[in-house]
C-alpha positions as a Markdown table, in Angstrom:
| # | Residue | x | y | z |
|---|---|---|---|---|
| 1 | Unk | -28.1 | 5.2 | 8.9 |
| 2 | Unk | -25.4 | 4.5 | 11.2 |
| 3 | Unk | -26.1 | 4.0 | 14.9 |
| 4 | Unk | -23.0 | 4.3 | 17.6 |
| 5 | Unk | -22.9 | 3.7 | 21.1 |
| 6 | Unk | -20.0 | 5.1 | 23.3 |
| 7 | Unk | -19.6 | 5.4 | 26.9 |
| 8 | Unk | -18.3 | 8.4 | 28.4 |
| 9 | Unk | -15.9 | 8.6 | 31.5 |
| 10 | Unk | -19.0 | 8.9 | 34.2 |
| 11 | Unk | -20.6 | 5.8 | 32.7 |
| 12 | Unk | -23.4 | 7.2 | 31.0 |
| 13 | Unk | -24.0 | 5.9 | 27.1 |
| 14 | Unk | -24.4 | 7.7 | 24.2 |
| 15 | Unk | -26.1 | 7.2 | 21.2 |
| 16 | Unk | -25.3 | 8.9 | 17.9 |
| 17 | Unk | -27.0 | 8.4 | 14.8 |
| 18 | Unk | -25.0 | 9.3 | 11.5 |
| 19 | Unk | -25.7 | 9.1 | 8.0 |
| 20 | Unk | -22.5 | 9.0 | 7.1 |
| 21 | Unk | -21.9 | 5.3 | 6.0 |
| 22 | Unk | -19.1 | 3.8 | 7.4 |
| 23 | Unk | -15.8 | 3.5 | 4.5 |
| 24 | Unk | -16.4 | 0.9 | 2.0 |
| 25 | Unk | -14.3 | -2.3 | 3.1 |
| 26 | Unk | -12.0 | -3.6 | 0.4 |
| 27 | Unk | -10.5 | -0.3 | -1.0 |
| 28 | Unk | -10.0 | 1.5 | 2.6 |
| 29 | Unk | -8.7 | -1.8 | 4.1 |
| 30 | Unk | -6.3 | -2.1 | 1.5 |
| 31 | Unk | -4.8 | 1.1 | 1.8 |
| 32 | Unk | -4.5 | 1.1 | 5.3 |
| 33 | Unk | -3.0 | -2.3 | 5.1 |
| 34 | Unk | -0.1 | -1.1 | 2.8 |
| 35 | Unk | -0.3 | 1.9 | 5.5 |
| 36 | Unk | 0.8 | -0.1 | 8.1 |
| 37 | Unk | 3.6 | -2.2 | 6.5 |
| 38 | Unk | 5.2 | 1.3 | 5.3 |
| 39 | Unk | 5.2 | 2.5 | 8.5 |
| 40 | Unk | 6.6 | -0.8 | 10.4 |
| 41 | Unk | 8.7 | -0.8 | 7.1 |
| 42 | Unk | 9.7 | 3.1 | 8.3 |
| 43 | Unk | 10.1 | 2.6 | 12.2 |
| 44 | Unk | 12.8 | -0.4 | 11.0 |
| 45 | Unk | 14.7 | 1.6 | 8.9 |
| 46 | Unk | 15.5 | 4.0 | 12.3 |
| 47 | Unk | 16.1 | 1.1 | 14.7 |
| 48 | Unk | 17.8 | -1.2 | 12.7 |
| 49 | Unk | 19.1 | 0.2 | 9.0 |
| 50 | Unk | 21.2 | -3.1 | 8.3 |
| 51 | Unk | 17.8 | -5.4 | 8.9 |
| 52 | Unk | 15.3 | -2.8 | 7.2 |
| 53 | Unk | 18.1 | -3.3 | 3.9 |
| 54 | Unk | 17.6 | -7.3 | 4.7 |
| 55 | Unk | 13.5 | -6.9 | 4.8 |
| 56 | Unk | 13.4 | -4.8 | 1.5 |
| 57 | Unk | 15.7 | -7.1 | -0.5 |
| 58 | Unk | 13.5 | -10.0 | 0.3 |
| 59 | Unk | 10.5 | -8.0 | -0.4 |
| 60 | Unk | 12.1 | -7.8 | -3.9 |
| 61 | Unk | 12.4 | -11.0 | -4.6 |
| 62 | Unk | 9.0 | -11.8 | -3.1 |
| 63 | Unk | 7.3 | -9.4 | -5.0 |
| 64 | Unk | 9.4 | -10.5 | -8.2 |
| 65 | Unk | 8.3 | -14.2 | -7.7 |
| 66 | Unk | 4.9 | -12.7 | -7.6 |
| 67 | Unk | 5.3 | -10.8 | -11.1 |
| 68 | Unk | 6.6 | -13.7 | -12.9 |
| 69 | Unk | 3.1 | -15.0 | -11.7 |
| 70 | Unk | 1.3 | -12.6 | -13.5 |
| 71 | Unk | 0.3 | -11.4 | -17.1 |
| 72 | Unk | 0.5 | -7.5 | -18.6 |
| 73 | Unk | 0.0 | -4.6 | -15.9 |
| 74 | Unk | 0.0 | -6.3 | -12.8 |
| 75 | Unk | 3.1 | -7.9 | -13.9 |
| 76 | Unk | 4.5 | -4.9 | -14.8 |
| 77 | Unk | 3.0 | -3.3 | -11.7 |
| 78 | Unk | 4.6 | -6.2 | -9.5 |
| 79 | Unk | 8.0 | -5.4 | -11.6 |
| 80 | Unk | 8.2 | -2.2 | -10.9 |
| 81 | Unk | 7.6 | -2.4 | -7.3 |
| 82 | Unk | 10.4 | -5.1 | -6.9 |
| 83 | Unk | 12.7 | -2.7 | -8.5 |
| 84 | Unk | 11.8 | 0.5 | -6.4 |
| 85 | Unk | 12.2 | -1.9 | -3.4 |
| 86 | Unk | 15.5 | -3.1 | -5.0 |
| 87 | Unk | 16.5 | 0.4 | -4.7 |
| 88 | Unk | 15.6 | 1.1 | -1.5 |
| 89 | Unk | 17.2 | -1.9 | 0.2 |
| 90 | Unk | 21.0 | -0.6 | -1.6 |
| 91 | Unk | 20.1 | 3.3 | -0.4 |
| 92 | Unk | 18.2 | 2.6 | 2.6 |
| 93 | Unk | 16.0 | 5.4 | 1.3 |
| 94 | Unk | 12.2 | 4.7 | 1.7 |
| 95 | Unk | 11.6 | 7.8 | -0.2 |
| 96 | Unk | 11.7 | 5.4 | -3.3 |
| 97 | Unk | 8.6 | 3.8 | -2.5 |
| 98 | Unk | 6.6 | 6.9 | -2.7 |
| 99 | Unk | 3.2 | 6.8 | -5.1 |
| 100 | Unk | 4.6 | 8.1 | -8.7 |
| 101 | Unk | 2.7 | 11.2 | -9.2 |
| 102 | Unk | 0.5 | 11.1 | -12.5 |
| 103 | Unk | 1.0 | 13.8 | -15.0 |
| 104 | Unk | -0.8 | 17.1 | -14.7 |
| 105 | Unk | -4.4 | 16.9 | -16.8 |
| 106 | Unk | -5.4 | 19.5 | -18.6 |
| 107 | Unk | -8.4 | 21.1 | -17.1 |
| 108 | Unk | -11.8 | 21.6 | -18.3 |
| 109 | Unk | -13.3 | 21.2 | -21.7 |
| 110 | Unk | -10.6 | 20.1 | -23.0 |
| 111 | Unk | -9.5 | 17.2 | -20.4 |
| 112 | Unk | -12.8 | 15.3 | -21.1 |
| 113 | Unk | -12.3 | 16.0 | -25.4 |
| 114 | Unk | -8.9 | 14.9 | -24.6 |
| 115 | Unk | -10.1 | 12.0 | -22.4 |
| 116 | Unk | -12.7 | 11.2 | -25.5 |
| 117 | Unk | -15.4 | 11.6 | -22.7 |
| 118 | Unk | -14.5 | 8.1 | -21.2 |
| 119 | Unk | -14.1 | 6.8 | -17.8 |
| 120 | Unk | -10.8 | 4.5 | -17.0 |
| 121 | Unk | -10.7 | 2.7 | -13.7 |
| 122 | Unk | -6.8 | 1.0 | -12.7 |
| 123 | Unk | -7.9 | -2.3 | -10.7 |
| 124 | Unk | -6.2 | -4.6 | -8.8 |
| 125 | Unk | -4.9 | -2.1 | -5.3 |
| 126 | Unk | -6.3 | -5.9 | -3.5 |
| 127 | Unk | -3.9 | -8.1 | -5.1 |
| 128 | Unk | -1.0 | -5.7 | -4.6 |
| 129 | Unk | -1.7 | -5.0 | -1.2 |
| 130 | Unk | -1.9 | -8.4 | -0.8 |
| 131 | Unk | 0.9 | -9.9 | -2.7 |
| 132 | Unk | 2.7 | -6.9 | -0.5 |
| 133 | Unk | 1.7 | -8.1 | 2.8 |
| 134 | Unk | 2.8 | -11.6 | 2.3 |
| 135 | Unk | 6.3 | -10.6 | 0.8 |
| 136 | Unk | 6.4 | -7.8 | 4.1 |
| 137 | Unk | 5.8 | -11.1 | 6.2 |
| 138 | Unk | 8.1 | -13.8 | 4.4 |
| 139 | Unk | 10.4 | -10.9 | 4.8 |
| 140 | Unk | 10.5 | -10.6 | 8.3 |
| 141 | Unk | 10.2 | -14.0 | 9.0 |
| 142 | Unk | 13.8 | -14.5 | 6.8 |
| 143 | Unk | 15.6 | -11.9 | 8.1 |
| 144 | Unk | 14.6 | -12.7 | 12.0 |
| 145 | Unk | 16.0 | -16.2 | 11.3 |
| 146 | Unk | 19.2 | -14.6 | 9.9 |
| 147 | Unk | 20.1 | -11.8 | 13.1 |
């Protein structure tokens, strides 16, 4: 159970008990990490187009770096992010960066014959959203230097 204390406007203090845990850390941080860069990433490209082009290309060749660090599909993972972001910084078009939509499954019975009844989990959302803020940062850092 989850105890929180707020005050209200006259002072007085509440105390509300939830059993609603709070989010689990690592997976919800990560996502609103990589939330937060594409949004700075977003507000940049409206105030200044020329330096957003500037941030992505280095985030590219961050993120490139990064994959030539790495082994099967988080170098392939790493890869195709530097090339989305390679396309982005030459059309200025953040739309590029959008989560690829899986294909349709099929639905029931035969999705879990056709899934042979196992369970696949894709790892590794940390590392990226790492590897992403450090290349958003470098970024920044490089192209402040150069306006």
């Amino acid at each position: 159970m989850v105890t929180s204390t707020t005050a209200s406007s006259t002072g007085a203090v509440q105390r509300r008990d939830s059993s609603i845990p709070p989010p689990a850390g690592a997976a919800s941080s990560s996502i609103s990490q990589q939330g937060s860069i594409f949004s700075q990433l977003q507000q940049l490209s409206q105030q200044d187009p020329t330096r957003f082009k500037q941030v992505m290309s280095e985030m590219a060749k961050e993120i490139r770096t990064d994959a030539s660090k790495q082994t099967g599909a988080a170098a392939d993972r790493l890869s195709q992010m530097a090339s989305r972001m390679d396309q982005v910084a030459s059309s200025g078009d953040m739309s590029q960066l959008a989560p690829r939509q899986p294909p349709a499954a099929p639905q029931g019975a035969a999705a879990y014959q056709g899934a042979g009844g196992q369970h696949h989990h894709h790892h590794g959302g940390d590392a990226m959203a790492s590897d992403l803020q450090q290349a958003f940062e470098s970024a920044m850092s490089a192209t402040s230097a150069s306006v």
